[in-house]
MDAnalysis code that builds the backbone (N, CA, C; Angstrom):
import MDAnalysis as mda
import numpy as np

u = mda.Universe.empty(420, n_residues=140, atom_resindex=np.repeat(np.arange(140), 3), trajectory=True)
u.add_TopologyAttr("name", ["N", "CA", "C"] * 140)
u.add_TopologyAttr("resid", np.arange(1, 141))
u.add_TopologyAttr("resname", ["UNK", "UNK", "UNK", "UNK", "UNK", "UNK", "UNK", "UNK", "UNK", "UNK", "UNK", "UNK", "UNK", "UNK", "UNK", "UNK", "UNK", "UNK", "UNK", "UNK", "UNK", "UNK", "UNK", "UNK", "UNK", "UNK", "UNK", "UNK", "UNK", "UNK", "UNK", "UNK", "UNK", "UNK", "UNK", "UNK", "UNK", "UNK", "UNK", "UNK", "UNK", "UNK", "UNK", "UNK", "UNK", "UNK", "UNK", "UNK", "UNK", "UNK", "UNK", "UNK", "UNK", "UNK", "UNK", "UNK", "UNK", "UNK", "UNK", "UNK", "UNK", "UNK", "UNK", "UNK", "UNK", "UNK", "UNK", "UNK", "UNK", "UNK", "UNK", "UNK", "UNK", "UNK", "UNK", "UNK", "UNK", "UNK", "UNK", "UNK", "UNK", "UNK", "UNK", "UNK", "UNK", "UNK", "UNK", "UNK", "UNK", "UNK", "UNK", "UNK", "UNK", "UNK", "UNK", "UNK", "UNK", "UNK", "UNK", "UNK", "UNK", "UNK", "UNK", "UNK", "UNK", "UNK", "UNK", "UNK", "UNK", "UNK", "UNK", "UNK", "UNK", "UNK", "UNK", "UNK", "UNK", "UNK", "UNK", "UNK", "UNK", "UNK", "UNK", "UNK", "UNK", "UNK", "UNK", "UNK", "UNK", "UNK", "UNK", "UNK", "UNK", "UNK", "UNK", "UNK", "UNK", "UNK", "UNK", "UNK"])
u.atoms.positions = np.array([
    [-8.111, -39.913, 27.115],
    [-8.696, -38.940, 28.011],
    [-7.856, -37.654, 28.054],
    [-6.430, -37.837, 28.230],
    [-5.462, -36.719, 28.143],
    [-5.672, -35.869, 26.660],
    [-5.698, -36.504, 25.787],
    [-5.863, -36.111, 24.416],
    [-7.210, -35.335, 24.185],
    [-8.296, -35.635, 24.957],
    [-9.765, -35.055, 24.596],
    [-9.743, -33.552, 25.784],
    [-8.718, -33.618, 26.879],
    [-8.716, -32.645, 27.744],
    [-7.900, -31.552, 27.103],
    [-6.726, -31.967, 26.756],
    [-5.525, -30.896, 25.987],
    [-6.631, -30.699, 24.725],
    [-7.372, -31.212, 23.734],
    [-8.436, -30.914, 22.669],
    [-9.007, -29.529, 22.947],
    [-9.418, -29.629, 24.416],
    [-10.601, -28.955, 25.093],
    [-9.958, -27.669, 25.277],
    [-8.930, -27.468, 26.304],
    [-7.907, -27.066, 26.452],
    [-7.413, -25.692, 25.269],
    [-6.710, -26.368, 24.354],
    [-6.837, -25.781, 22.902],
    [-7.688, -25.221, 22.349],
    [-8.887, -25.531, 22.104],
    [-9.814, -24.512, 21.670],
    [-10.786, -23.778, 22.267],
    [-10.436, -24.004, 23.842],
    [-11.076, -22.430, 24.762],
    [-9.650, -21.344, 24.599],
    [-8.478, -21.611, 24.506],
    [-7.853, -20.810, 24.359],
    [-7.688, -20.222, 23.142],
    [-7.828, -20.850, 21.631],
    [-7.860, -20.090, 20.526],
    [-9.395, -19.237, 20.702],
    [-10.270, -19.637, 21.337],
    [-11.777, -18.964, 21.358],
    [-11.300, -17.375, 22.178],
    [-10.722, -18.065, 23.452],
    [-10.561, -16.421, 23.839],
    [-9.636, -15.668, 23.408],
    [-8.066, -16.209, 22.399],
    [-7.488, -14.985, 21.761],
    [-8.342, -14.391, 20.753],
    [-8.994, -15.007, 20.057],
    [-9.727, -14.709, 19.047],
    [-11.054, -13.455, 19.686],
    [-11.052, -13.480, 20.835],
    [-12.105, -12.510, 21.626],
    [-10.845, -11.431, 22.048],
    [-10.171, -11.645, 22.591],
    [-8.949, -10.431, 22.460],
    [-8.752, -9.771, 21.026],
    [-8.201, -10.476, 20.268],
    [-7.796, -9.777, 19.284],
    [-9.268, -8.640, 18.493],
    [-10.231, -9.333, 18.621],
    [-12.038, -8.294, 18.077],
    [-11.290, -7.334, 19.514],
    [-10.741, -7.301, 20.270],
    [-11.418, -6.275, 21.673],
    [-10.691, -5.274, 21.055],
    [-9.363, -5.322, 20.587],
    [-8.493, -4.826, 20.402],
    [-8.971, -3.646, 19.156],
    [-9.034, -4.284, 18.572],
    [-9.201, -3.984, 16.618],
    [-10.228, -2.922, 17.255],
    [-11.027, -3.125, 17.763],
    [-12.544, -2.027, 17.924],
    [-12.520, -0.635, 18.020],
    [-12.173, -0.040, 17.150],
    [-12.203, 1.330, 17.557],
    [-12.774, 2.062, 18.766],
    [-12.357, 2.443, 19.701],
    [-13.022, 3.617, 20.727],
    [-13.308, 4.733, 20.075],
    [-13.063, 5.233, 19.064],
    [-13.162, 6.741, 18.756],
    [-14.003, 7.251, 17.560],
    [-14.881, 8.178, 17.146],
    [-15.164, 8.496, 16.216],
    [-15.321, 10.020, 15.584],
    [-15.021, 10.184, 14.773],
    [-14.991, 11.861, 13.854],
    [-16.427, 11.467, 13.307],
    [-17.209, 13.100, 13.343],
    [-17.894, 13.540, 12.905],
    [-18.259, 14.746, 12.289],
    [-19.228, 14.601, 11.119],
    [-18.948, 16.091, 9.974],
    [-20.444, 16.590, 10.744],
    [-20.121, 17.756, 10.838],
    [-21.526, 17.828, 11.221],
    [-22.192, 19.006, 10.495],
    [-23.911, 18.868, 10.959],
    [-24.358, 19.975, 9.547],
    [-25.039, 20.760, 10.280],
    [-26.520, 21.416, 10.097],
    [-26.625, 22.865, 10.605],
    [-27.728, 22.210, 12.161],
    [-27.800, 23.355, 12.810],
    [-28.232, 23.265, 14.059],
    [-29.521, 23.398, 14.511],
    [-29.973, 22.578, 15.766],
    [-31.044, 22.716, 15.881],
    [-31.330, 23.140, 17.736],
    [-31.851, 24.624, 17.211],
    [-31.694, 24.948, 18.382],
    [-32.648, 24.403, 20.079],
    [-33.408, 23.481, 19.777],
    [-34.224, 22.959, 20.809],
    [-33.375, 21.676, 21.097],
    [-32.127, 21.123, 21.003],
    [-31.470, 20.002, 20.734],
    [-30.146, 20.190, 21.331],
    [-29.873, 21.268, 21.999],
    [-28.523, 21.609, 22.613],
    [-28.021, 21.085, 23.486],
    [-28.766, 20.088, 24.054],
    [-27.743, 19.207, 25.026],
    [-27.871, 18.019, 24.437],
    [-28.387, 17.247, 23.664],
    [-28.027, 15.714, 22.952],
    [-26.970, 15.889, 22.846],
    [-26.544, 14.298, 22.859],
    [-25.390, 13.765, 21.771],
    [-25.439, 12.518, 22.436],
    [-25.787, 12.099, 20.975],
    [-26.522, 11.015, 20.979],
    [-25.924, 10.590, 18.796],
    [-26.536, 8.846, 18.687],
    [-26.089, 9.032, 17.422],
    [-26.288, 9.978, 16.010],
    [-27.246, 10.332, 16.238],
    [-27.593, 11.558, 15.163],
    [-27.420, 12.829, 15.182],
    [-27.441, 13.255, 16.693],
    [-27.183, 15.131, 16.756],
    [-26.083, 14.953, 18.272],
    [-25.154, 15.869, 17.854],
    [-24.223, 16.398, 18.742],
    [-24.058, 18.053, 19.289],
    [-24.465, 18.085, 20.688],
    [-25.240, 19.490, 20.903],
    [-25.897, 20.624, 19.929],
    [-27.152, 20.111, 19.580],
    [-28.182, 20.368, 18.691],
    [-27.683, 20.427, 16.914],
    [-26.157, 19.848, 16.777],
    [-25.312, 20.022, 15.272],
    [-25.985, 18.995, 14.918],
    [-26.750, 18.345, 13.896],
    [-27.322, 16.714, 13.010],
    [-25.872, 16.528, 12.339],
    [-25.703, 15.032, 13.051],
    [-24.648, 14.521, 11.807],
    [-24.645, 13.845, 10.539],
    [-23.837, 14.643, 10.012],
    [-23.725, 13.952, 8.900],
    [-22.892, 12.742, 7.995],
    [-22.242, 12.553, 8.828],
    [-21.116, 11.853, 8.655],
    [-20.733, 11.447, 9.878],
    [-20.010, 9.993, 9.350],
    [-19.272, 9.496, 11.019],
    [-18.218, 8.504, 10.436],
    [-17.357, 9.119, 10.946],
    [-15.778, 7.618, 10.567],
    [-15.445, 7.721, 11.910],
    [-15.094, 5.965, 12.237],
    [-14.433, 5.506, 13.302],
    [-13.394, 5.389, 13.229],
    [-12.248, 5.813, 14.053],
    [-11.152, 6.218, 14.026],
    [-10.210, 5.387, 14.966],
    [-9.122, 4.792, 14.325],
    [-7.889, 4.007, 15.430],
    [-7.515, 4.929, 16.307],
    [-6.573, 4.427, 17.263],
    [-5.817, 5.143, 18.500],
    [-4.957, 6.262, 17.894],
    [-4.485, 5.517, 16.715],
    [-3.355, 6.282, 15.872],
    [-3.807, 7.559, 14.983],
    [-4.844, 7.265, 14.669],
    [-5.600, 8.581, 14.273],
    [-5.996, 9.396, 15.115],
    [-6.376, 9.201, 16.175],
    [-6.734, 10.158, 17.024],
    [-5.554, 10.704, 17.763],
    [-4.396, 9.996, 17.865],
    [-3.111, 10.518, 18.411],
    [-2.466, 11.836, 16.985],
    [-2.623, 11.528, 16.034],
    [-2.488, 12.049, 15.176],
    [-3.599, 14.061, 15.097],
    [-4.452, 13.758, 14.876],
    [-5.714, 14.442, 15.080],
    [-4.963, 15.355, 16.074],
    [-5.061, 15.131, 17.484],
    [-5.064, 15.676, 18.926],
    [-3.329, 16.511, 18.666],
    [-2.462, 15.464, 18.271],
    [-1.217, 16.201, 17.749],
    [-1.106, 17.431, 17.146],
    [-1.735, 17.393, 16.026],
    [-2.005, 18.365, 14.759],
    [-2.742, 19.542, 15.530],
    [-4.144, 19.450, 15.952],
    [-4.961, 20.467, 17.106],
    [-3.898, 20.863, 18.093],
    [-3.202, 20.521, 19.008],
    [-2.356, 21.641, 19.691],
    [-1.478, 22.271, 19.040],
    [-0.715, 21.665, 17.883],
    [0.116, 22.248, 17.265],
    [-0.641, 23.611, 16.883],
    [-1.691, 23.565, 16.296],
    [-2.194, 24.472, 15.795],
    [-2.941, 26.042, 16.440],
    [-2.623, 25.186, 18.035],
    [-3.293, 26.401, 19.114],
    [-2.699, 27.913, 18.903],
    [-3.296, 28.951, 19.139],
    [-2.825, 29.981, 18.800],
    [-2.432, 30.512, 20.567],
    [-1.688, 31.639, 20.372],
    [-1.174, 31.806, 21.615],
    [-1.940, 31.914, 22.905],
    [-1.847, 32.035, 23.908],
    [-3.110, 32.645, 25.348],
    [-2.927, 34.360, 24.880],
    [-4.357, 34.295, 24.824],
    [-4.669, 35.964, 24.859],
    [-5.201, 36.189, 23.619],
    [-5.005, 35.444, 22.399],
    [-5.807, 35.404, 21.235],
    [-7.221, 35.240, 21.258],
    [-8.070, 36.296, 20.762],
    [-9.714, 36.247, 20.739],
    [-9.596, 36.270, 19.546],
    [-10.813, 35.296, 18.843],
    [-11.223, 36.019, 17.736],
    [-12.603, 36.479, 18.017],
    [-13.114, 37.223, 16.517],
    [-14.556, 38.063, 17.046],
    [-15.661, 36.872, 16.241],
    [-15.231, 36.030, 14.709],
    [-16.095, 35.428, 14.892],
    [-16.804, 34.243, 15.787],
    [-18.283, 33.689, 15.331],
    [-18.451, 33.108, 16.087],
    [-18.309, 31.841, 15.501],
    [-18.284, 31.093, 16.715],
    [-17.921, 29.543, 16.849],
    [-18.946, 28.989, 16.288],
    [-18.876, 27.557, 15.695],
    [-19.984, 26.784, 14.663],
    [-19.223, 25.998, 14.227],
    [-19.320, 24.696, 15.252],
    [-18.356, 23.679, 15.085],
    [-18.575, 22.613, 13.564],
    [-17.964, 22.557, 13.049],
    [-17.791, 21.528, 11.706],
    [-17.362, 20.092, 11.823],
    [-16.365, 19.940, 12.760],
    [-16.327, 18.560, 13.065],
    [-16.657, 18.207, 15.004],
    [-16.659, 16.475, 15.528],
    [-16.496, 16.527, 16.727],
    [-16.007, 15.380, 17.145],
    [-15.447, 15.124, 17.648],
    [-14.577, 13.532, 17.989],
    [-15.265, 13.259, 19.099],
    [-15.923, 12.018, 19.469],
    [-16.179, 11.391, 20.218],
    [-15.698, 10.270, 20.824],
    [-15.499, 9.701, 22.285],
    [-15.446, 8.218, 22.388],
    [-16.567, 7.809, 23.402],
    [-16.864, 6.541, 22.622],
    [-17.754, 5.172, 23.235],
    [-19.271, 6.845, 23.911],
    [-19.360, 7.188, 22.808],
    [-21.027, 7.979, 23.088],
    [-20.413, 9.073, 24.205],
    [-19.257, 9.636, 24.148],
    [-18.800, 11.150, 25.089],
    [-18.024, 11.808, 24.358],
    [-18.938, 13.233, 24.582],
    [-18.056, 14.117, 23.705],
    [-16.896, 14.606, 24.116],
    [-15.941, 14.493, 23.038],
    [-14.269, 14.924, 23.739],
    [-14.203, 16.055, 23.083],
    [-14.284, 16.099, 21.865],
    [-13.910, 17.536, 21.205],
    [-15.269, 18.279, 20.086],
    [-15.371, 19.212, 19.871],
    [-15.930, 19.842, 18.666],
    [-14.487, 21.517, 18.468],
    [-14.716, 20.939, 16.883],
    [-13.975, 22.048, 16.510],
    [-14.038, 22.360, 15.069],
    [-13.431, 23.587, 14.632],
    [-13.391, 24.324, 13.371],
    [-12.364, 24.511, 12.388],
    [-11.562, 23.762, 11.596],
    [-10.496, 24.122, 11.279],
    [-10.358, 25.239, 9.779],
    [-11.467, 25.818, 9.371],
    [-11.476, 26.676, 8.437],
    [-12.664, 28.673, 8.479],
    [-13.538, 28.393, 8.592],
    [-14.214, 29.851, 8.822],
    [-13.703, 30.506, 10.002],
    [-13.943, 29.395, 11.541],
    [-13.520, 30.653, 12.855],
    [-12.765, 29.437, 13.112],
    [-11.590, 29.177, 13.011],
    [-10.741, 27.587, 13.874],
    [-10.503, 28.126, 15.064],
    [-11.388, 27.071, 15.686],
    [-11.855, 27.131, 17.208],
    [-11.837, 25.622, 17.531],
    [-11.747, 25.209, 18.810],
    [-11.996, 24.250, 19.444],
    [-12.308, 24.163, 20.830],
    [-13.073, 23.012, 21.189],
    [-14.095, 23.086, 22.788],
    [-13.396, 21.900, 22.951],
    [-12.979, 22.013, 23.617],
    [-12.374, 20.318, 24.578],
    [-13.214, 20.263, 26.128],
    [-13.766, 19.028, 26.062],
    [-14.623, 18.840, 26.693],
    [-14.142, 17.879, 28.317],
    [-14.452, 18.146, 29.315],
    [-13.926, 16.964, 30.315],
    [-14.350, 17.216, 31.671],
    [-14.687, 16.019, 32.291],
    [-15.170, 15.810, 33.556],
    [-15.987, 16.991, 33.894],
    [-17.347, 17.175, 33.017],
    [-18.161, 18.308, 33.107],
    [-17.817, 19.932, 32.700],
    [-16.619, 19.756, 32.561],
    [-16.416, 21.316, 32.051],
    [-15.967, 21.329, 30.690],
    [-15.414, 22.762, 30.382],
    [-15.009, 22.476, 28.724],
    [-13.815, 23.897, 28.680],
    [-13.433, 23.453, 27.878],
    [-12.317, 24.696, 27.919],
    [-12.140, 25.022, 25.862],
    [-12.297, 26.687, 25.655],
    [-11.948, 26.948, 23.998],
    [-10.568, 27.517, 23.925],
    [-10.358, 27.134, 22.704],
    [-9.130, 27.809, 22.457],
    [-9.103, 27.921, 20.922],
    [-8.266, 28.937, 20.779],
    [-8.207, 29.384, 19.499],
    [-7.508, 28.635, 18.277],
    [-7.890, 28.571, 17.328],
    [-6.690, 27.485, 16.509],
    [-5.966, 28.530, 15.325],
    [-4.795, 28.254, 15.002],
    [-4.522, 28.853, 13.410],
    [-5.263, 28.244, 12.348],
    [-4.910, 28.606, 11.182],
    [-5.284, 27.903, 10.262],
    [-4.255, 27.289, 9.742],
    [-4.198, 26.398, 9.876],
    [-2.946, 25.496, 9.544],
    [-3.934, 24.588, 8.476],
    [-2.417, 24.023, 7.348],
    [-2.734, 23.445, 6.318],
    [-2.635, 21.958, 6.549],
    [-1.494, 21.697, 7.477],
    [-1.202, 20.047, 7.539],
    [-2.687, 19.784, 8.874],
    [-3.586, 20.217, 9.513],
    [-4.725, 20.329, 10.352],
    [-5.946, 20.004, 9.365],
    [-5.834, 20.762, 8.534],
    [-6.854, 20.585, 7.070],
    [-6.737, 19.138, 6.445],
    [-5.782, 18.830, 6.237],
    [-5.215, 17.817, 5.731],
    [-5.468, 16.528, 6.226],
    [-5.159, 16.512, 7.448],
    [-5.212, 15.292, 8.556],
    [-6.746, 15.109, 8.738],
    [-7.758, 16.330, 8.760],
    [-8.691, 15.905, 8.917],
    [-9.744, 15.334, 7.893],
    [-9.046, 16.202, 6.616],
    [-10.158, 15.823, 5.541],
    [-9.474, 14.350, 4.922],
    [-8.001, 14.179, 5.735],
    [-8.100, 12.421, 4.573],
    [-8.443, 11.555, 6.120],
    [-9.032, 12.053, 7.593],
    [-9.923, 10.716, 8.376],
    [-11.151, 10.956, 8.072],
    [-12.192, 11.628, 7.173],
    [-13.450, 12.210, 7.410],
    [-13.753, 11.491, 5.918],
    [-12.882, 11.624, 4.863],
    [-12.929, 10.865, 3.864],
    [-13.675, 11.378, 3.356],
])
């Protein structure tokens, strides 16, 4: 009887590390390439269009990539008081679990919209090469 309880015992507990360890592994985050716009579509985001942008692409991204990513983007902020004149036309956008966190530009106007608790804030980016880099080897 002791033997069929400790049995029991044993494999509800390998069942639920084995449900930890999937919780873990699951990415929260995802990069997206995105392509041209549709202007009746500006507030989706949803799996196919991200404020009226259609995606084209989507890689899910570890913690570590996105710590990486978010690193590289401030590094790259340009000072307060920097405008540029072109306009914004975001190319990529990081999301988690279906909320938009970021859309941004790292080559024609490098720009970025950081998004949060209903508001959003832009800022200007350089063009930085190791920014280019980081993004085109998570976008693949």
């Amino acid at each position: 009887m002791k033997s069929l309880i400790l049995l029991v015992l044993a494999a509800c507990l390998c069942y639920s590390c084995n449900g930890v360890k999937r919780s873990v592994s699951t990415a929260s985050y995802s990069l997206h390439y995105l392509g041209e716009r549709d202007e009746s579509k500006t507030d989706i985001v949803d799996k196919t269009i991200i404020k009226g942008y259609k995606i084209l692409k989507s890689m899910p991204l570890q913690d570590e990539d996105v710590k990486t990513l978010r690193t590289d983007l401030s590094k790259a902020r340009e000072a307060e008081g920097v405008i540029k004149k072109c306009p914004f036309e975001p190319v990529y956008a990081l999301t988690s679990k279906d909320t938009l966190v970021l859309l941004f530009d790292v080559e024609y106007c490098p720009r970025m919209e950081e998004f949060t608790a209903g508001s959003s804030q832009l800022y200007e980016l350089k063009i930085d090469p190791t920014l280019k880099k980081t993004v085109n080897k998570l976008i693949k």
